[in-house]
C-alpha positions as CSV (number, residue, x, y, z in Angstrom):
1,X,7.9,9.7,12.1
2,X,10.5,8.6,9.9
3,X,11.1,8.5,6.7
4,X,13.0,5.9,4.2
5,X,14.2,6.2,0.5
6,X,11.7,4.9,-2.0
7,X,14.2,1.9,-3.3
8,X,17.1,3.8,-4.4
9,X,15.7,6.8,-5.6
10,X,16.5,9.8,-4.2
11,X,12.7,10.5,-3.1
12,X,12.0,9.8,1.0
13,X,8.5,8.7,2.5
14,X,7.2,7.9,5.6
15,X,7.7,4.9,7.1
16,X,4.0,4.8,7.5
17,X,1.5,5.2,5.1
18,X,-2.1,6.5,4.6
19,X,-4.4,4.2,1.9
20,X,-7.7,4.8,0.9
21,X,-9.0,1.3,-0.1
22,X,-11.1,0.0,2.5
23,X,-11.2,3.5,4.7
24,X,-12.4,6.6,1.8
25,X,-16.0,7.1,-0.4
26,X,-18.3,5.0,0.7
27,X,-16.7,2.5,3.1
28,X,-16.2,5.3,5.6
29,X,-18.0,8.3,6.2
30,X,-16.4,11.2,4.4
31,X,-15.8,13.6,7.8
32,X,-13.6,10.6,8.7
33,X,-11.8,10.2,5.8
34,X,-10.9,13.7,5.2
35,X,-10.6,14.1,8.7
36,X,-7.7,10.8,8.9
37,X,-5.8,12.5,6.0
38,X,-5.2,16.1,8.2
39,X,-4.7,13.9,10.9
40,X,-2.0,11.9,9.1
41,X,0.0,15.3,7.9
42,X,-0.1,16.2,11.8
43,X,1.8,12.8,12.6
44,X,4.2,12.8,10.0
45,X,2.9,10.8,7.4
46,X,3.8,12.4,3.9
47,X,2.9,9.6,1.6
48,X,-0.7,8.7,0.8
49,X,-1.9,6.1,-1.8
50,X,-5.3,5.9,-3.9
51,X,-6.2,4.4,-7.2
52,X,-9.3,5.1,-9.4
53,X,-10.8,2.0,-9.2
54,X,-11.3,2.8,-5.8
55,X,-15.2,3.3,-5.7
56,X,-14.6,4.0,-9.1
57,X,-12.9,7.2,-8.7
58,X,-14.8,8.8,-5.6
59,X,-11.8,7.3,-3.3
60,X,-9.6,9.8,-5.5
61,X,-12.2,12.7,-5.0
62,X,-11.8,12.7,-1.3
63,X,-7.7,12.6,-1.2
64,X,-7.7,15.1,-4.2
65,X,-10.3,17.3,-1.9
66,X,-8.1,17.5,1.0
67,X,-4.8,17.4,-0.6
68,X,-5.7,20.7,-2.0
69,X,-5.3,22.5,1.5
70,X,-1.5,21.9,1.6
71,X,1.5,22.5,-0.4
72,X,2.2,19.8,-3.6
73,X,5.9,19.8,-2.6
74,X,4.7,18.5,0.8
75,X,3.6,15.1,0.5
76,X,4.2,12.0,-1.8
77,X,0.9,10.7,-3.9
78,X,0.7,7.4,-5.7
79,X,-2.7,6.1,-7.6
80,X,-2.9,3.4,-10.3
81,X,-5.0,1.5,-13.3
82,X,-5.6,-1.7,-14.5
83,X,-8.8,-3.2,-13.1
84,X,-12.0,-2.2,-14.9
85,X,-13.7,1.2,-15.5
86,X,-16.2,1.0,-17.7
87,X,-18.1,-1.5,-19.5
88,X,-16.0,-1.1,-23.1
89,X,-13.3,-3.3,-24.3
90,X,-10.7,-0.5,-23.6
91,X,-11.9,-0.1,-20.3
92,X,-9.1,-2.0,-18.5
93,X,-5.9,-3.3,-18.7
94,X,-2.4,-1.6,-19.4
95,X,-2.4,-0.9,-22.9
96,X,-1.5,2.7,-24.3
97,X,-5.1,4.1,-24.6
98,X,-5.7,2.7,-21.2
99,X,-3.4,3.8,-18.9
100,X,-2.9,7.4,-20.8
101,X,-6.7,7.5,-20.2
102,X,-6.8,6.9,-16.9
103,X,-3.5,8.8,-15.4
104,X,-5.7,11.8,-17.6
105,X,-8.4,11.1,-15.5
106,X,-6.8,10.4,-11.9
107,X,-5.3,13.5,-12.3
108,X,-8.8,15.3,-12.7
109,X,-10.4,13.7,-10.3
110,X,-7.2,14.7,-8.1
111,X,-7.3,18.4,-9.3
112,X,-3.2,18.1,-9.5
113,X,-0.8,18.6,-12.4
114,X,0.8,15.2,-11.7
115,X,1.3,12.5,-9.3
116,X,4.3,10.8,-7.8
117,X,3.5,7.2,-8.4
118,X,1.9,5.7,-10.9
119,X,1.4,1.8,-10.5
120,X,0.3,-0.6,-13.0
121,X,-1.9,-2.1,-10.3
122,X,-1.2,-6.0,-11.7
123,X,0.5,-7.4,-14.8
124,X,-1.1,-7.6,-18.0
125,X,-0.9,-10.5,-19.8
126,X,-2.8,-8.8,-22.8
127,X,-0.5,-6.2,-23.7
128,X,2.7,-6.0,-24.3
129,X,5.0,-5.2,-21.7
130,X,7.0,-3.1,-24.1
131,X,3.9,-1.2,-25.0
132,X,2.7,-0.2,-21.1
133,X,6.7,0.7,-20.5
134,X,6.7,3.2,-23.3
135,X,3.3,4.8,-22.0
136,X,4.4,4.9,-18.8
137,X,8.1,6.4,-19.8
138,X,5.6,9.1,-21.8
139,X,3.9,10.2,-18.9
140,X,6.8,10.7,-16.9
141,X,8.6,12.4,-19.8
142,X,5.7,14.7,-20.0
143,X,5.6,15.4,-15.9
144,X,1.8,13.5,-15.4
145,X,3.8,11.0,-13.7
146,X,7.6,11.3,-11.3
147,X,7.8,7.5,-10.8
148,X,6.5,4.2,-12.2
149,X,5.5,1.7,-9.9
150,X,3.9,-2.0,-10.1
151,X,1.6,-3.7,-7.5
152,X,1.6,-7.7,-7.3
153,X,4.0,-8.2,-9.9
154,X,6.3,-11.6,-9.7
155,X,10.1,-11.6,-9.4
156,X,9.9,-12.8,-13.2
157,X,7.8,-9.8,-14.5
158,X,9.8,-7.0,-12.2
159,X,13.1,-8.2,-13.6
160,X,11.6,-8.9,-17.6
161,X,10.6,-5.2,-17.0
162,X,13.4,-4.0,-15.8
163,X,15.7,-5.4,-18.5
164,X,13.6,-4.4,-21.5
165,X,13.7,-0.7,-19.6
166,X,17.1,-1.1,-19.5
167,X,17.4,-2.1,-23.0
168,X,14.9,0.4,-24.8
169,X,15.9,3.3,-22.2
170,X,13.0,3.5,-20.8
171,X,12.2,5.0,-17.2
172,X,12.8,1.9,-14.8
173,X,10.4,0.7,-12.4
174,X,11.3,1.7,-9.1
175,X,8.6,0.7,-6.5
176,X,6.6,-2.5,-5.9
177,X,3.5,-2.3,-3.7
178,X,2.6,-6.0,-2.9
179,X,0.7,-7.3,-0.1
180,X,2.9,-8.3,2.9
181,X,2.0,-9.0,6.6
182,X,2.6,-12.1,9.3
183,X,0.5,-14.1,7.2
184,X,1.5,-13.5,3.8
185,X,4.9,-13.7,3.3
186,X,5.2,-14.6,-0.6
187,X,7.6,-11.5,-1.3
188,X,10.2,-12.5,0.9
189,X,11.4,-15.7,-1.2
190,X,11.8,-13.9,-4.4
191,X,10.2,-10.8,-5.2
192,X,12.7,-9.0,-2.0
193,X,15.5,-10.3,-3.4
194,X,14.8,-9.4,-7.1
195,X,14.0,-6.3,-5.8
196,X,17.2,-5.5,-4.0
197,X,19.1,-6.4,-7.3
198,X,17.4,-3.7,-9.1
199,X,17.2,-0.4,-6.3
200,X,13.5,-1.2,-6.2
201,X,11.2,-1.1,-3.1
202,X,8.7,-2.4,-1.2
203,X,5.1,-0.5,-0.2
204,X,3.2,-2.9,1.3
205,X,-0.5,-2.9,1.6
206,X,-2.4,-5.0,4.3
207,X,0.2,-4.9,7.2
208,X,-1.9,-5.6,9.9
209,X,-3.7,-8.4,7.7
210,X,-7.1,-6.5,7.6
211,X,-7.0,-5.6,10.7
212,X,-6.8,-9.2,12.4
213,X,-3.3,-8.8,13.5
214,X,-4.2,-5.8,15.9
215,X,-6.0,-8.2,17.9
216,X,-9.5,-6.7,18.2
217,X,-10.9,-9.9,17.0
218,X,-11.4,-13.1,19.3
219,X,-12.4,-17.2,18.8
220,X,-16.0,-17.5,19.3
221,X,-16.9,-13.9,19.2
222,X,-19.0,-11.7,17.0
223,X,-16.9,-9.2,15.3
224,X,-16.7,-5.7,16.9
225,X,-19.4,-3.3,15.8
226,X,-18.3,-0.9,13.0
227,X,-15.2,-3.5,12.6
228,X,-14.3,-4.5,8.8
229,X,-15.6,-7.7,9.8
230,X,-18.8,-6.7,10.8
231,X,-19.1,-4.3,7.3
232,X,-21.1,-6.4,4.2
233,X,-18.6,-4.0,2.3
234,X,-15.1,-5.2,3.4
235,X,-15.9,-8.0,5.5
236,X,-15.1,-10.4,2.6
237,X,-11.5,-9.5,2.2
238,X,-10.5,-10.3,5.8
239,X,-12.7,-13.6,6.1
240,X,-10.2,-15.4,4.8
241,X,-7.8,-14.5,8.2
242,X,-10.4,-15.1,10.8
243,X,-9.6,-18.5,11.2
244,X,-9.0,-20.3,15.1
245,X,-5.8,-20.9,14.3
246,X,-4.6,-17.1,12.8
247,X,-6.6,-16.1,15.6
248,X,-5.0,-18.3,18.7
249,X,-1.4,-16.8,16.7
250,X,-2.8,-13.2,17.1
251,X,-3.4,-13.9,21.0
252,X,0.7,-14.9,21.5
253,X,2.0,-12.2,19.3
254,X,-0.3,-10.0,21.7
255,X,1.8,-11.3,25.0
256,X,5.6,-10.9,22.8
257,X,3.8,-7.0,22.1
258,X,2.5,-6.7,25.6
259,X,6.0,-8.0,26.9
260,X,7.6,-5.3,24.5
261,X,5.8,-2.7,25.7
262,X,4.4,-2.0,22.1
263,X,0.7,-2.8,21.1
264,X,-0.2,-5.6,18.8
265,X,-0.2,-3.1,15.6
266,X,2.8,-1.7,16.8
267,X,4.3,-4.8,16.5
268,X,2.9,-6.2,13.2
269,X,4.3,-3.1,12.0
270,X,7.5,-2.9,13.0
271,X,8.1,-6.8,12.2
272,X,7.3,-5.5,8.2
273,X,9.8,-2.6,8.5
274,X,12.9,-5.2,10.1
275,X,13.1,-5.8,6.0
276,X,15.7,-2.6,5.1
277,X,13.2,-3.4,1.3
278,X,10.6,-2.3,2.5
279,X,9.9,1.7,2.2
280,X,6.5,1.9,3.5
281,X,3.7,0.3,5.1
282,X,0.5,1.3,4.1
283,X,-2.0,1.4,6.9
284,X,-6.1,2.4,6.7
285,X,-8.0,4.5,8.8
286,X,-11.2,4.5,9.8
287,X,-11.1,7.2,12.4
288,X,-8.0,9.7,12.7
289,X,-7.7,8.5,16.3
290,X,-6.8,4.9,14.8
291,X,-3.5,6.6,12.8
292,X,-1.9,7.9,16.4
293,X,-1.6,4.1,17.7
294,X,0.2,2.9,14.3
295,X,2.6,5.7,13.4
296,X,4.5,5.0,17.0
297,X,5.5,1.5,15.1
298,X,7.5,3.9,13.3
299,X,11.6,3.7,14.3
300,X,10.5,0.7,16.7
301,X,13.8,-1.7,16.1
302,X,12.4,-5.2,17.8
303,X,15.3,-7.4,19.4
304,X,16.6,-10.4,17.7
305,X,15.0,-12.2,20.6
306,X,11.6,-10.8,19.9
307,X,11.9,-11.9,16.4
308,X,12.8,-14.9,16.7
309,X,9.7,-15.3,19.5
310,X,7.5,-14.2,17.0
311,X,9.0,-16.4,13.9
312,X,8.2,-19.6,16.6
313,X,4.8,-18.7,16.6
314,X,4.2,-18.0,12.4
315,X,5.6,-21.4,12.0
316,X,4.2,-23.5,14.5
């Protein structure tokens, strides 16, 4: 495994990354999930990521539960809030009471002192940016939080947050967590290069575009048994990729990978970490044997040959 600066911070995760989204309480038998975390520290992986909306907190319950067993200076935790927990008016969002509320309760449902990251999961157009800053900046300033982090944010909101950090002195966002993969490629217009203005980095979530880009799914074919696809739980998220012609893609960038000598996730992955922005990919797990495939994407450096091969083939 190796390991990359989070932006330009002074903190260093691994290249590949352990979520709990899709793959912890509920979606995933618990054996599996605690058993993928142990599995990840054995590979390398020192960065895991969580949030409480996450089966409303039990996703944080499982990673707290195994986190336990080894030493806090040992690995890198991030959760989050925004998206609703409760039924109350207050129950959402990224005002003061909110986020305060939450981090409170991440952190019991954790059973730690503190966490790592703390990302305002999207932008809030309800409260003031000023206001979620300042409650963030408290956290850190009190040691509930090391680093503040946004997921999904535009170019526009990462730089107005940035300035009015810079201009209140206020802890400045240092991590973005948006999705990026061979099919969605938003970041890489202006949210990469806003981000390399300001020493912040990327931690992407859905590398392997839910799974399709691995190549287990085929044109005209039911999806695999105990697949996402086949699951009423997550299949919805990765409809949208099943398409004939991400599909036909999938097959060619399986002959450039076969060619390589790399598998299809191996590939996929290492196309994401080509971009020196990005600190992170965050993969899932639904089985600890799944993790020793995608951590070997880690220090892959693909030819400009390949990548231009595999450019060809997103754009045609």
């Amino acid at each position: 495994m190796e390991y990359r600066r989070l932006g330009k911070t002074g903190l260093k995760v691994s290249e590949i990354s352990l979520g709990s989204w899709l793959t912890t309480a509920g979606y995933v038998e618990k054996e599996n999930a605690e058993a993928s975390i142990n599995k990840a520290f054995d590979l390398g992986i020192n960065f895991f990521d969580t949030a409480n909306v996450y089966m409303r907190g039990e996703a944080e319950k499982v990673v707290g539960g195994v986190l336990k067993d080894y030493q806090r200076d040992s690995y890198v935790l991030a959760t989050k809030a925004f998206w609703p927990m409760g039924e109350g008016p207050n129950d959402r969002g990224l005002s003061r009471k909110h986020v305060i509320e939450q981090c409170n309760a991440s952190l019991q449902r954790l059973g730690l002192d503190y966490v790592d990251i703390f990302y305002c999961h999207r932008y809030d157009k309800e409260t003031p940016l000023e206001e979620t800053l300042r409650a963030i900046d408290d956290l850190i300033r009190h040691g509930k939080v090391l680093y503040a982090g946004v997921s999904e944010w535009t170019a526009e909101q990462i730089s107005e947050a940035v300035h009015l950090a810079d201009k209140k002195l206020l802890d400045r966002i240092v991590v973005s967590q948006p999705q990026y993969n061979m099919f969605e490629r938003y970041i890489e217009k202006e949210v990469i290069p806003v981000s390399e203005k300001h020493g912040i980095g990327q931690v992407v979530w859905s590398p392997l575009a839910q799974g399709v880009l691995t190549g287990k799914y085929k044109i005209g074919e039911e999806a695999p048994k105990g697949s996402r696809a086949a699951d009423e739980n997550s299949k919805k998220a990765i409809s949208r990729h099943l398409t004939d012609e991400k599909l036909q893609k999938v097959e060619q960038l399986k002959g450039i990978a076969a060619e390589t000598g790399i598998s299809a996730a191996q590939l996929a992955l290492a196309w994401i970490l080509r971009q020196e922005n990005v600190s992170s990919a965050i993969v899932g797990a639904s089985s600890p044997d799944q993790l020793e495939e995608t951590v070997k994407a880690s220090g892959i450096k693909l030819s400009s040959e390949t990548l231009e091969n595999i450019e060809n083939i997103l754009q045609n």
